[in-house]
C-alpha positions, 0 to 999 in steps of 0.5 A: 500500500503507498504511503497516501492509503496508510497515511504520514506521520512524524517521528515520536508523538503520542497517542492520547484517548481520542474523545471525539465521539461525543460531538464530531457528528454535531453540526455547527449551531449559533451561540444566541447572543447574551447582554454583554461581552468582554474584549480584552485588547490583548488576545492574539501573540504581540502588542495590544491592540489600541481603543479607538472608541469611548465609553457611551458610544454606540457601536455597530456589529463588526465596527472597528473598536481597537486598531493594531497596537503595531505590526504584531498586533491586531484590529479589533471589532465589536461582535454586536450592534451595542453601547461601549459600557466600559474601557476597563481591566477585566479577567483574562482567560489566563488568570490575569487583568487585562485592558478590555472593552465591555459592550452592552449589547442592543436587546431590540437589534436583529443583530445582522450585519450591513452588507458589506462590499467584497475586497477585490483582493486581486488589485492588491499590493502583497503589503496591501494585502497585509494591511487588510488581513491585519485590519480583518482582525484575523490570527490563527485559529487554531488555538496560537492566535498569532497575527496571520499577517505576519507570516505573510510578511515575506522576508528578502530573499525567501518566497512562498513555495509551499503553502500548508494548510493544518486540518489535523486538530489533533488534540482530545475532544476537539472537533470544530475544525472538523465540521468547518472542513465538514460543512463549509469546505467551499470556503476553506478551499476558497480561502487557500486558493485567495492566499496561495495566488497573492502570495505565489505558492508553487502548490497548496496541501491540506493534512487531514488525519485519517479519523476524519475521513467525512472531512477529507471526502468534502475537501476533495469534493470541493477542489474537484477537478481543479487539481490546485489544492492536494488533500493529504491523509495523515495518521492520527497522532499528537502534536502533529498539528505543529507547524514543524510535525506537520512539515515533516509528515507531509513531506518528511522536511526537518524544519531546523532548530531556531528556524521556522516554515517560512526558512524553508518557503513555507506557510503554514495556516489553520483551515478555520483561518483559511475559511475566516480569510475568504469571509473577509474579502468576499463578503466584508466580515471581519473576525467577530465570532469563531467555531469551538467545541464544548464537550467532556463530561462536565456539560449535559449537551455537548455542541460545536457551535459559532460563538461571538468573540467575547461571549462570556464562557459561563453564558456558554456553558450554561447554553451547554448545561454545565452540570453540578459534577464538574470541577474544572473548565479548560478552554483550549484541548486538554493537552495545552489548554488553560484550565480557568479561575473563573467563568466570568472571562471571555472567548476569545479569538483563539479559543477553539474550545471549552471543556468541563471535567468532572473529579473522577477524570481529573488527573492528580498524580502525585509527582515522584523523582525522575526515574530517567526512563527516557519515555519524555524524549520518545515522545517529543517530536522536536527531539528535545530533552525534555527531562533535562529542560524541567530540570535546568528550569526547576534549577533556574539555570538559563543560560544552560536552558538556550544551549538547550534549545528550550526554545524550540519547545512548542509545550505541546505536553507531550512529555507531561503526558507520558511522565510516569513520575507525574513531574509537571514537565512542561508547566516548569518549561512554560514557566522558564521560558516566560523568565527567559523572555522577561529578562530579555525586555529588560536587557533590550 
């Protein structure tokens, strides 16, 4: 059999208990809208976005309300027709206060949206091209969040070659991404074909793994003939919706340490991006809501659903039915989800899902001494060593951690996962590398 039945791969990787079951045949259904919503002007990688509305004003569904704070930074827009109730510090979703703009919404607003024109993106410059895609508001949305203009922002003397188009959604529960590929593959495929033309890709591919198989045939379906847009079946493993695991099981391409995709005249994008990159320039919407999963034991009615950016998290699971057994809410996947303080915070752009645990699934391993079973290093994919990172972390040895490519740690949680000792390993790298990058900006 070739390689394109049995599926590709990576090296190393684990796999953890799928969970999908439970929604991955749940259509995609609106979130209703609630009274208030919560945009904290910080919810993508790079600077915050800046206020460009006062409290009092009236805003209008999909109105700009912040602009980029600089190049790495994003455009923000109001989710509803409403009054700007507050510019204040709210709660982030990772536990911290954060500038934020609080919008009542209209209770007598049909809340659609005005017509707007399509952006004749075929007229465009490629920094043009940038501007708009920065001014949509537009990250990554599978779950970083980072700018999606940026990596547009080809540097001199690189191309894009090869544009990589991530359907994996490896991670437990989620499956979001997989009814997008699912029900709008029209627009996934338009979004790769506006992208790949403005930025000259050579060819476009799309991994999908195998556990998807209604996805990859509705892909197929919609490149037709066309013959522009290869569908790649994947074997399911995790990480390997990481940009470097992704390269490497398509083509079985080593991005090098330090370097990233675009070295090797790469970009590497989400299929709920692409889908959120053809709204915008056919039909004006800026990032204003966002498909997520709601799932785990936690909720009575588990759902895939397209929610306003903003809603807050407890008016979602209320809609689900959070029920008295859960215990703890991670918004993300399991494997490199937040696990929330407190309800009251909001969805943001990056939030592909939002998932209730109950006490008896709830992992409370003691931690032990490392045992040097090497289980850590079979697991990451990037060929680190994850035992000696948490070690050197724990110890505060910084330095040490760089030679030690901490770095190219993506914190998939992979090593966590396989740790029989319970040694917390990527918390302690996570934690390192926040260190690393504060002193850093001090010294710079």
């Amino acid at each position: 059999m070739t390689a394109g039945v049995l599926g590709r791969t990576f090296r190393h990787g684990v796999h953890p208990r799928e969970h999908k079951e439970g929604t991955e045949d749940l259509a995609l259904e609106r979130m209703g809208f609630v009274d208030r919503y919560i945009l904290p002007l910080s919810q993508h990688l790079g600077a915050p976005c800046k206020s460009v509305v006062a409290v009092g004003e009236t805003v209008t569904r999909g109105q700009l309300i912040a602009e980029p704070g600089g190049f790495v930074s994003m455009a923000l827009h109001s989710p509803v027709d409403g009054t700007v109730a507050a510019i204040a510090m709210r709660r982030h979703p990772n536990g911290q206060m954060a500038q934020s703009i609080e919008i009542q919404a209209d209770a007598f607003s049909t809340q659609r949206m005005s017509a707007a024109s399509p952006v004749d993106w075929r007229s465009l410059t490629l920094d043009e091209f940038i501007t708009h895609v920065q001014q949509a508001g537009l990250v990554g949305m599978g779950g970083a969040a980072f700018p999606a203009h940026v990596k547009y922002k080809l540097p001199e003397g690189n191309r894009c070659e090869r544009l990589l188009v991530n359907g994996c959604e490896c991670e437990p529960y989620l499956t979001c991404d997989h009814r997008l590929m699912v029900e709008q593959p029209d627009a996934i495929i338009r979004g790769v074909e506006i992208l790949a033309e403005t930025l000259g890709a050579d060819s476009s591919t799309i991994g999908v793994e195998l556990n998807k198989p209604e996805s990859i045939e509705a892909l197929r379906r919609a490149v037709g003939d066309r013959g522009s847009i290869d569908i790649v079946p994947l074997k399911v493993k995790y990480p390997q919706g990481a940009e470097k695991m992704l390269i490497k099981a398509v083509w079985g391409e080593e991005v090098p340490a330090g370097k990233l995709p675009l070295d090797l005249n790469i970009v590497v994008n989400n299929v709920g991006t692409m889908a959120a990159l053809a709204d915008y320039f056919d039909r004006g919407i800026p990032v204003i809501e966002r498909a997520l999963t709601v799932a785990g034991p936690g909720v009575d009615r588990p759902a895939n659903l397209i929610v306003p950016i903003g809603t807050p998290v407890r008016d979602v699971l209320r809609r689900c039915g959070l029920n008295t057994q859960a215990r703890q809410v991670v918004m993300g996947g399991p494997m490199m989800g937040t696990s929330l303080a407190s309800l009251d915070v909001p969805v943001l752009k990056g939030t592909s899902g939002l998932l209730a645990f109950t006490e008896d699934v709830i992992n409370h391993t003691a931690e032990y001494a490392c045992v040097r079973c090497g289980q850590c290093l079979e697991a990451c994919g990037n060929f680190l060593n994850p035992s000696r990172l948490a070690r050197l972390a724990s110890a505060g040895r910084y330095d040490e951690l760089e030679k030690a490519h901490i770095m190219d740690c993506v914190e998939c949680g992979a090593c966590t996962y396989t740790c029989p000792s319970g040694v917390p390993i990527v918390h302690l790298i996570r934690a390192a590398k926040g260190m690393m990058r504060a002193r850093k900006a001090k010294e710079s």
